[in-house]
C-alpha positions in Angstrom: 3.7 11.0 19.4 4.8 13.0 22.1 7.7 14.4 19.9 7.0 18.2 19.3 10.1 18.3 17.2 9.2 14.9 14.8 5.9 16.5 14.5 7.8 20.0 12.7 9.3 18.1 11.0 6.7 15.8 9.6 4.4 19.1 8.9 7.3 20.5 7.0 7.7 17.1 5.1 3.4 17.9 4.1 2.4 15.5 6.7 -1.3 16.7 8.2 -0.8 15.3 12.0 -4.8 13.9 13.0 -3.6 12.9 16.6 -0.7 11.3 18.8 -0.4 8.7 16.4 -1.8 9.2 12.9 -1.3 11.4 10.2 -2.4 12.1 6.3 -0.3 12.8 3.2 -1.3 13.9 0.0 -0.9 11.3 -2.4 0.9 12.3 -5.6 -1.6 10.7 -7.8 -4.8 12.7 -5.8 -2.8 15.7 -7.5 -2.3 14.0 -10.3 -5.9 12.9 -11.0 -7.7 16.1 -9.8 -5.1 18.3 -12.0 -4.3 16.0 -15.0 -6.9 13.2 -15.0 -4.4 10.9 -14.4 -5.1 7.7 -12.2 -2.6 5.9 -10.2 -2.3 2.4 -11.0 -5.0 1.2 -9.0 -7.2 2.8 -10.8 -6.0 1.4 -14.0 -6.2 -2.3 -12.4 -8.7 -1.6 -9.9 -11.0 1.5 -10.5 -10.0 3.4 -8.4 -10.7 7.3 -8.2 -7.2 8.8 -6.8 -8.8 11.9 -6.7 -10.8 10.6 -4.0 -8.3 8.5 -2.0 -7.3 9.7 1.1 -3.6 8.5 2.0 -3.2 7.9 5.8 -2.0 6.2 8.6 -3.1 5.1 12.2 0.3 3.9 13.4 2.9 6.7 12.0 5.5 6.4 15.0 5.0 2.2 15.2 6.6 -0.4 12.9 9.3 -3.0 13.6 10.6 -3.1 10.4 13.4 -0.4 9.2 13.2 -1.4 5.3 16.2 -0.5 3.1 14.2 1.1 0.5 11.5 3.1 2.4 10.6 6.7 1.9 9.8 7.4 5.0 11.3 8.5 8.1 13.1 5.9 10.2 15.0 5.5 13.4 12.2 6.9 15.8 9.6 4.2 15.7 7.9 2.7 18.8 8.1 -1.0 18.5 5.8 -1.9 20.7 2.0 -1.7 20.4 0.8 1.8 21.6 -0.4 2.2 25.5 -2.1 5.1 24.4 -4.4 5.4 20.7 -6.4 7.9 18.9 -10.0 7.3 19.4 -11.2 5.7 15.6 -14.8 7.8 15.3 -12.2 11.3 15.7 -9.8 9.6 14.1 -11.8 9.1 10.8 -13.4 12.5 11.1 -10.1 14.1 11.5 -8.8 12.5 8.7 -11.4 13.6 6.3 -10.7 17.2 7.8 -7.4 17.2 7.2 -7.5 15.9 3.3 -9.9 18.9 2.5 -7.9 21.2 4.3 -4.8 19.6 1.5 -7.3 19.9 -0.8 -9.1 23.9 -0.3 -6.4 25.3 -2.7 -7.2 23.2 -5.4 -10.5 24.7 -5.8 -9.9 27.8 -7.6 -7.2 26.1 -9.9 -8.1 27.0 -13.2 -6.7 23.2 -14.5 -8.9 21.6 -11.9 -12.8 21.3 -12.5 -15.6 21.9 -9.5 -17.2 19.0 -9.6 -14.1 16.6 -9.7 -13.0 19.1 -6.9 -16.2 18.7 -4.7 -15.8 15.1 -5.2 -12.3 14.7 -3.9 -13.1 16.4 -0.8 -15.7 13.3 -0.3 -12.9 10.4 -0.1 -14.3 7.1 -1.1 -11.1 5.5 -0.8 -8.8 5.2 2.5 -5.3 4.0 1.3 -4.4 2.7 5.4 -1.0 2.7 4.3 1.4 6.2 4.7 3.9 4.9 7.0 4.4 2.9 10.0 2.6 -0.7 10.2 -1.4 0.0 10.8 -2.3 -3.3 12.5 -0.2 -2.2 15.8 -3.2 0.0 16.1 -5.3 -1.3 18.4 -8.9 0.3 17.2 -8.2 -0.7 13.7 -11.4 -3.2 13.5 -13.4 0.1 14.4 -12.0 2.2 12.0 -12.6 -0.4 9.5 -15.9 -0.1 10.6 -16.7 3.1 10.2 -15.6 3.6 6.8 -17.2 0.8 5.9 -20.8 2.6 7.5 -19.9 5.9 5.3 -19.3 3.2 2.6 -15.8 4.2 2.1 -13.7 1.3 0.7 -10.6 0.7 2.5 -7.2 -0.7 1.2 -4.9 -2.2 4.0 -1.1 -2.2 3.6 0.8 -4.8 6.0 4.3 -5.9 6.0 2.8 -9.0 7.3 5.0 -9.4 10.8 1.6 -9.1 12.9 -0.1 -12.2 12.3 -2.1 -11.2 15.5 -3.3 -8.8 14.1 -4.3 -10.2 10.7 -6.1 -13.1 12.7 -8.2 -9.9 14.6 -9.2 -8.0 11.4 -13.3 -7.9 11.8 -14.5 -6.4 9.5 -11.6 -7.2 6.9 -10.7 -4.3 4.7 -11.7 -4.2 1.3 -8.5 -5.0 -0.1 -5.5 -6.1 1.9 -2.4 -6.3 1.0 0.9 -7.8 2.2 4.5 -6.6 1.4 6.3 -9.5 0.7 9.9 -7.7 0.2 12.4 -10.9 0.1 12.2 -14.6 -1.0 14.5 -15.6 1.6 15.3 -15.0 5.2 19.2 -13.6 4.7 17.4 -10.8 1.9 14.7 -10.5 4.0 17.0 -9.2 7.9 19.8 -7.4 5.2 17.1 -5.4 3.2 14.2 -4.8 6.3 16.5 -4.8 9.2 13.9 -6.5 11.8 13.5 -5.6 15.4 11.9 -8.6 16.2 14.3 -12.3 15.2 11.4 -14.0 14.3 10.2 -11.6 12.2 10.3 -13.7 9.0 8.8 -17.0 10.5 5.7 -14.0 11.3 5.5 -13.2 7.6 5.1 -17.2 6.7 2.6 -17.2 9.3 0.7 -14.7 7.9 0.8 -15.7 4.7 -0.7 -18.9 5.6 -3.5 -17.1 7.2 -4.1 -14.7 3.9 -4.9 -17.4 2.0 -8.5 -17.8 4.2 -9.3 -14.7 4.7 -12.5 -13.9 2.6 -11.9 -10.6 1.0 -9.7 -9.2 -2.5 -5.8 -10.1 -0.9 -2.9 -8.6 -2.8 0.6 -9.4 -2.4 2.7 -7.1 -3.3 7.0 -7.7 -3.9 8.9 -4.1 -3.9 11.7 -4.9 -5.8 15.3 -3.1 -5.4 17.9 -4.3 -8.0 21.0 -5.4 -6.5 18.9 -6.6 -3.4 15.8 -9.0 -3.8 15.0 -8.5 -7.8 15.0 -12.2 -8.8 14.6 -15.7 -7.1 11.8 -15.7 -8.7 11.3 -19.9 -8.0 11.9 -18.6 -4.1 9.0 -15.8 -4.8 6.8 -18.1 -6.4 6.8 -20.7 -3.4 5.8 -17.4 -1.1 3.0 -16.4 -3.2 1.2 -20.4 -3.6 1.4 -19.7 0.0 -0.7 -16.9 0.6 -2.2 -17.9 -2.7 -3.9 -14.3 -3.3 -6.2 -13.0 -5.5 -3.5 -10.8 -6.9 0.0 -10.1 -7.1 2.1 -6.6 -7.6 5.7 -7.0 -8.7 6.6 -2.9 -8.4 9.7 -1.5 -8.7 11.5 0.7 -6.2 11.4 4.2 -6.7 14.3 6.6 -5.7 12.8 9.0 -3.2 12.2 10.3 0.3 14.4 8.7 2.7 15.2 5.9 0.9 17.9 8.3 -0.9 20.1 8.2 2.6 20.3 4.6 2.1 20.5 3.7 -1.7 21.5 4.9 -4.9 19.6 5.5 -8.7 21.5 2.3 -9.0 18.8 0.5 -7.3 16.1 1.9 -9.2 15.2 -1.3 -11.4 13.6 -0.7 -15.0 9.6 -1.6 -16.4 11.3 -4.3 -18.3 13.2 -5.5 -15.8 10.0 -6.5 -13.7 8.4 -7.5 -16.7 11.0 -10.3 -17.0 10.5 -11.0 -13.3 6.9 -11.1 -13.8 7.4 -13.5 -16.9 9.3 -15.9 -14.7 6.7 -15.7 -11.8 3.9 -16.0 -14.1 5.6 -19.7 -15.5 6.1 -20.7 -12.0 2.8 -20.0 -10.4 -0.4 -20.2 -12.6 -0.9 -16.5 -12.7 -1.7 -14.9 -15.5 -0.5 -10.8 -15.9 -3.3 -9.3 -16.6 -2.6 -5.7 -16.5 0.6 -3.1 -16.6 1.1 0.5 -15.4 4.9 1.4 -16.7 4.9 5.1 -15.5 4.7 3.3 -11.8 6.7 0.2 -13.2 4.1 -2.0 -11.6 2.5 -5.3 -12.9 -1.0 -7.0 -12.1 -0.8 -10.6 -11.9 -4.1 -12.9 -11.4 -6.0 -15.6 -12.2 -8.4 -15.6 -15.3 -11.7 -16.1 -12.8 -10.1 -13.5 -10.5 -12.8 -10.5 -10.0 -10.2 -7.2 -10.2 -12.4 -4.5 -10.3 -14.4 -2.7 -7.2 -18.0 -3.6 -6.9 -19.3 -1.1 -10.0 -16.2 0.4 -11.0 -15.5 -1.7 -14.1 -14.2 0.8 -17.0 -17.1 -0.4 -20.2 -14.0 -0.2 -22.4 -11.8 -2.7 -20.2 -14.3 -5.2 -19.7 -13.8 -8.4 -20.9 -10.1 -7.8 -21.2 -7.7 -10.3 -22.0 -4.8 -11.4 -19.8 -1.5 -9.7 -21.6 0.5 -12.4 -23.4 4.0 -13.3 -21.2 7.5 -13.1 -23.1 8.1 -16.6 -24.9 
């Protein structure tokens, strides 16, 4: 990063810095899990363990978007893609290094068990997705790669203004998401604040191109009330675009940084995306299949739709029903 005092700062904030470019976080939910035994969402809708996910990014000085609601830092992001890159076989090792160097103090916890502790320090999840916009990394198909030898599955978070970069992916991750954050341009430049003017005609082009690419694709709408919570007919157009094997409306959560730039005020309710979700649901084909309130997230798929990780199907959840939609 070349940034000695953004790198203080981002230790201070618990960021673990793995290079000049990349960095891992602690994910509340890895604490959560190895303390409690309490899964993040995907591991309610997915199977995932959180307590072996390791949170992480390739790309944490590059993005071109300056989103509203993000808990990140802002204002010092290289827009460009970077000259200079972390090298992906360190890169991965690093990364492991640093999550067990989080995770050493959790080891004589008295509320936290050895084996489940031994476990976490193994990830056998990578969560690309901490800040920053991962495909301006130019290894990524490498690093990809690699997890994918240690058999480490890998869950890709995009904002979708790369299509490039989508178009490179090889190997694809095994999940991918987009954030699809607006239903229209206006909401999309007021609430994401683009460096790039053609940023929105980007996301439509990558949409088209997530609807071919063979692997689990997620989209995923953040939703801020007062900003982009409803249009859901506008919504619903984006999403038969992309037409993806899933689809997250999640509600935005009052923290970080985001608190310099809105208020509790934006914070929308469970049942508030629940209605959105109702409405999406009548206007696409999806069914909602799943719900996580205590993240205010909902899983919307199809009925054939294949939601859970090769061998990770809970015995008590399978078979499950799509939830019934509000009348």
């Amino acid at each position: 990063m070349g940034d000695q005092d953004l790198g203080a700062q981002l230790a201070d904030q618990g960021y673990q810095l793995t290079g000049r470019h990349s960095a891992v976080k602690l994910c509340y939910w890895t604490r959560e899990s190895l303390e409690r035994g309490r899964d993040c969402y995907k591991g309610r809708f997915y199977g995932i363990q959180s307590h072996r996910c390791l949170q992480m990014s390739p790309a944490i000085d590059s993005c071109n978007l300056h989103c509203r609601f993000c808990w990140r830092n802002q204002g010092w992001e290289n827009e460009e893609v970077m000259r200079e890159y972390d090298d992906p076989e360190g890169l991965l090792d690093r990364s492991i290094e640093a999550q067990r160097r989080i995770l050493s103090g959790f080891g004589g916890e008295p509320t936290v068990s050895r084996e489940r502790w031994e476990e976490a320090r193994n990830p056998r999840h990578i969560a690309i997705s901490l800040t920053g916009e991962p495909t301006l990394y130019p290894k990524l198909n490498r690093f990809l790669e690699l997890c994918a030898e240690k058999e480490i599955t890998t869950f890709l978070v995009t904002n979708g203004t790369n299509p490039d970069g989508l178009r490179a992916l090889d190997p694809l991750p095994t999940q991918l998401y987009i954030s699809v954050t607006a239903p229209n341009r206006k909401v999309f430049e007021r609430l994401t604040l683009p460096a790039d003017p053609h940023a929105w005609e980007h996301l439509l082009e990558s949409l088209e191109i997530l609807r071919g690419l063979r692997t689990r694709r997620v989209i995923r709408h953040t939703l801020v009330r007062g900003w982009n919570l409803g249009w859901e007919s506008q919504y619903a157009e984006l999403d038969l675009l992309g037409r993806p094997d899933f689809v997250e409306p999640k509600g935005y959560v009052y923290m970080g940084r985001s608190r310099q730039r809105l208020t509790p005020d934006h914070v929308p309710s469970h049942e508030e995306i629940r209605r959105f979700a109702d409405r999406l649901v009548a206007r696409t084909g999806y069914d909602i299949l799943d719900e996580s309130p205590d993240s205010k997230v909902l899983l919307l798929g199809e009925r054939s739709s294949r939601r859970w990780l090769p061998g990770r199907a809970p015995a008590e959840l399978n078979g499950l029903q799509p939830l019934a939609t509000a009348s």
